[in-house]
C-alpha positions as CSV (number, residue, x, y, z in Angstrom):
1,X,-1.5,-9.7,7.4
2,X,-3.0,-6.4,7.8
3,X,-4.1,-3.7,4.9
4,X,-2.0,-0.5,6.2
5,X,-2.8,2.0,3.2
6,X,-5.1,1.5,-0.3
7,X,-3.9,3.2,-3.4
8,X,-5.9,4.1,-6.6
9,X,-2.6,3.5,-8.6
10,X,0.6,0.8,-8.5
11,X,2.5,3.7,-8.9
12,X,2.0,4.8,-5.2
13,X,1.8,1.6,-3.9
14,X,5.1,1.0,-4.6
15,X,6.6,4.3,-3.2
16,X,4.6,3.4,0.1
17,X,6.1,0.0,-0.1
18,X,9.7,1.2,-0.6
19,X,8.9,3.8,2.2
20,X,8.5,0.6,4.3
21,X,11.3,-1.4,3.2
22,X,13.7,2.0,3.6
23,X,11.8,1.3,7.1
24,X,12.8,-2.5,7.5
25,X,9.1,-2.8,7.0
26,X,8.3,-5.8,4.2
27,X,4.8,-4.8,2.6
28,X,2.9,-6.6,-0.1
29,X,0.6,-4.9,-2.9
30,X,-2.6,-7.0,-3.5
31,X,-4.9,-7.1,-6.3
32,X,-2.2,-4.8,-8.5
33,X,-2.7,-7.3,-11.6
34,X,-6.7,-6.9,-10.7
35,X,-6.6,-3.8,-12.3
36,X,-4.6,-4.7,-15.4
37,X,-6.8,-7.2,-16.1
38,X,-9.8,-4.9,-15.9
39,X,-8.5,-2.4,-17.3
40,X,-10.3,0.0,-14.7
41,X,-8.6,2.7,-12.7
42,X,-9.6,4.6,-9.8
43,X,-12.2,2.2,-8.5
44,X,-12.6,1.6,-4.5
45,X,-13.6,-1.3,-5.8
46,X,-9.8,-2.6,-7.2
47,X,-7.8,-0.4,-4.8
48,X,-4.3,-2.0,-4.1
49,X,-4.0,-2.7,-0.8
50,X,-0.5,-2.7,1.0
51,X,-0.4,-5.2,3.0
52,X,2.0,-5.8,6.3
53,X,2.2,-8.5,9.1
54,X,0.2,-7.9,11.8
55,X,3.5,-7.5,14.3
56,X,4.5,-4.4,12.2
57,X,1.4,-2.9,11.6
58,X,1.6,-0.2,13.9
59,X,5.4,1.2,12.7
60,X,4.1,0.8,9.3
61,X,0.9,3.1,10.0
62,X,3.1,5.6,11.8
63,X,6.1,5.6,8.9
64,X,3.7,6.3,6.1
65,X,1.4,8.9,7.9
66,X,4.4,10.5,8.3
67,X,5.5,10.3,4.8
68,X,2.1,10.8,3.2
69,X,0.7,13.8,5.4
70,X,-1.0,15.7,2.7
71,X,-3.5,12.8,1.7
């Protein structure tokens, strides 16, 4: 598994990941119930990280550059 995109919010993470899936893509959010649980937002340091297999990696990086170009 590869980290192709960290988000500051679940809420993005999940567009990304149904970006991907729209894509045939399947993508994983980790840490999201890190966050929760420390009740901290916007921290590098609990970033959600979507996650792909390392085989798609590439399509996945090229889907949601194109989707997220104004980042």
């Amino acid at each position: 598994m590869k980290t192709v995109k960290k988000f500051p919010d679940l809420f993005s993470a999940n567009i990304a990941k149904t970006l991907l899936a729209s894509g045939g893509i399947r993508a994983d959010i980790l840490n999201q119930n890190l966050g929760i649980i420390a009740g901290l937002t916007n921290s590098d340091l609990l970033s959600l990280e979507l996650v792909v297999s390392d085989e798609n990696y590439l399509e996945a990086v090229k889907i949601l550059e194109a989707s997220f170009k104004a980042e």
